[in-house]
C-alpha positions as CSV (number, residue, x, y, z in Angstrom):
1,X,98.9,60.6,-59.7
2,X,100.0,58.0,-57.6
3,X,97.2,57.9,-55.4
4,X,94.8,58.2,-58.7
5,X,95.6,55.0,-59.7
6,X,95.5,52.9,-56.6
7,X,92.0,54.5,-56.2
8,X,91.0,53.6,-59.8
9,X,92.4,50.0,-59.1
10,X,90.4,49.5,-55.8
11,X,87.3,50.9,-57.7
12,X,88.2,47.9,-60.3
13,X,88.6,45.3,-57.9
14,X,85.1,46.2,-55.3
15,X,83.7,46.1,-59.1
16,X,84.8,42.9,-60.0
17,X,83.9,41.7,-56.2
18,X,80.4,42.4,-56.7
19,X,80.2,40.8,-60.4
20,X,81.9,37.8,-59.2
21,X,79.4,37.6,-55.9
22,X,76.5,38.3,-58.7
23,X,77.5,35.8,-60.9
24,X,77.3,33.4,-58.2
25,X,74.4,34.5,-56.5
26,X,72.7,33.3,-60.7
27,X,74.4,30.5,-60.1
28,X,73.3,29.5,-56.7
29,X,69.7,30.0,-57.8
30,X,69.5,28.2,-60.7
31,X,71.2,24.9,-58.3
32,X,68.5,26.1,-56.3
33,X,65.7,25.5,-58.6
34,X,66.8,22.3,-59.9
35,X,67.0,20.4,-56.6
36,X,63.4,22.4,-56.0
37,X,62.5,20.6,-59.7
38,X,64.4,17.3,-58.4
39,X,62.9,17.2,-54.8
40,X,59.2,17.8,-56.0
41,X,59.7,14.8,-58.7
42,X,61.2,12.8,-55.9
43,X,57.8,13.5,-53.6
44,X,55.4,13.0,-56.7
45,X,56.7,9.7,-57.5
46,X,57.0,8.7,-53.5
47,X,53.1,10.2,-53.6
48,X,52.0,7.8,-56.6
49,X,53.9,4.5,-54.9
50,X,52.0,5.3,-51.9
51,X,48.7,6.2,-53.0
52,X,48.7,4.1,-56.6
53,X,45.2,3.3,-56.5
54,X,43.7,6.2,-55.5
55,X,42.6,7.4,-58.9
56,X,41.3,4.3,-60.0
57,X,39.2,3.8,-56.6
58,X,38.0,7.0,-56.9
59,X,36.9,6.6,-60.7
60,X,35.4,3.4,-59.0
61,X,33.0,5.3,-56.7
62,X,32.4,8.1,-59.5
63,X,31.1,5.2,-61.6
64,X,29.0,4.2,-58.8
65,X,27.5,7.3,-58.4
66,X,26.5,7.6,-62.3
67,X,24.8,4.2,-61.9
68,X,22.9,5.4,-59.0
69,X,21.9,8.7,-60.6
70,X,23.8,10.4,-63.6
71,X,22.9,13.8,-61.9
72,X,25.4,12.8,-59.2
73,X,28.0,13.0,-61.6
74,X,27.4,16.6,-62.4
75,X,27.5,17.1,-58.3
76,X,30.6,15.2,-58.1
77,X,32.0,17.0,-61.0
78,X,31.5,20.6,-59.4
79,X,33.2,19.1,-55.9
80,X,36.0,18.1,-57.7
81,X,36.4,21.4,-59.0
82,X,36.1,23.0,-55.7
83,X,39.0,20.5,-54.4
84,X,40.9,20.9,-57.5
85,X,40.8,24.5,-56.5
86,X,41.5,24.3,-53.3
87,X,45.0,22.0,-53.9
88,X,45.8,23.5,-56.7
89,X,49.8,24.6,-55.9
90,X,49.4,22.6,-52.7
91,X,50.3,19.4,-54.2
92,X,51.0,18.4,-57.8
93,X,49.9,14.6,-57.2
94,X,46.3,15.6,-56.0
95,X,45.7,18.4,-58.3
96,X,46.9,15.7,-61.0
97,X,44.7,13.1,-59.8
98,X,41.8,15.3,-59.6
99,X,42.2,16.4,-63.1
100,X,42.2,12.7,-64.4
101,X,39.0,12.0,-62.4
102,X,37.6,15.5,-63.5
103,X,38.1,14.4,-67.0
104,X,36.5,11.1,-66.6
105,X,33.4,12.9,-64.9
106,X,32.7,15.4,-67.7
107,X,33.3,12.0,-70.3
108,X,30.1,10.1,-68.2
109,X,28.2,13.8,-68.4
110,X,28.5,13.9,-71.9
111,X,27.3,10.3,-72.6
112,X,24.4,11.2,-70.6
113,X,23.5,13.9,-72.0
114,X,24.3,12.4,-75.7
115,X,22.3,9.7,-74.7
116,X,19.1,12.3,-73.7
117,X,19.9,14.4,-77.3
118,X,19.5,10.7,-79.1
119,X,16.2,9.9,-76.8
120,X,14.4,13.5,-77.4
121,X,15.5,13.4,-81.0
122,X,13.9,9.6,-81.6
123,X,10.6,10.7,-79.8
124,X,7.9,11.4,-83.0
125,X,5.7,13.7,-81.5
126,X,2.3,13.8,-83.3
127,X,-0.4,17.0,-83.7
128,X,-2.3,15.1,-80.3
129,X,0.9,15.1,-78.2
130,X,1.7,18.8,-79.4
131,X,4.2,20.0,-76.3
132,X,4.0,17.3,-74.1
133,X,7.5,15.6,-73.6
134,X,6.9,11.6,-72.5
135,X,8.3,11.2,-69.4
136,X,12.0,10.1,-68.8
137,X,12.6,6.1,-68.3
């Protein structure tokens, strides 16, 4: 009987053991993630002190390109995407910057192709002219 109960007492205490080293292992992991969470806030902000500008220079050029031709902007807009892609989970501060200058791509497309809607749709085509578009200035 003796020996029963320092058996059921060791089974008690490895049990406890392994609680206790599961209950830290939780712990540890959740520190863990936190100073994952702290350290990649700490690199995005370093990232945006050194490279500040880089989304307004790059809006810069996009709106060079749309002046030049606004079919660039629908090539820049699919190269972005590719990038975005490609950086995605590699690093939040280019993935984020590429998002912003995504989103001011597909604004520009939209203009242009508002502005082509309001340009078809103010053309008054007469029985002569029949299906023949005039051509785009």
């Amino acid at each position: 009987q003796h020996q029963q109960q320092q058996q059921s007492l060791k089974k008690r205490a490895s049990t406890s053991r392994s609680r206790r080293h599961r209950i830290r292992q939780r712990l540890l992991r959740k520190t863990r993630k936190e100073k994952n969470a702290g350290n990649r806030l700490a690199v995005k902000k370093m990232m945006s002190s050194l490279f500040g500008m880089l989304e307004s220079e790059l809006k810069g050029i996009v709106e060079w390109g749309n002046k030049m031709d606004h079919f660039y902007t629908l090539t820049m807009l699919v190269e972005t995407e590719n990038y975005w892609n490609k950086c995605q989970g590699f690093s939040e501060y280019i993935t984020g910057v590429l998002t912003a200058v995504q989103g001011h791509l597909k604004w520009l497309f939209k203009e242009f192709i508002d502005e082509q809607l309001k340009w078809i749709m103010s053309l008054k085509v007469t029985a002569k002219k029949s299906g023949v578009l005039v051509p785009v200035s």
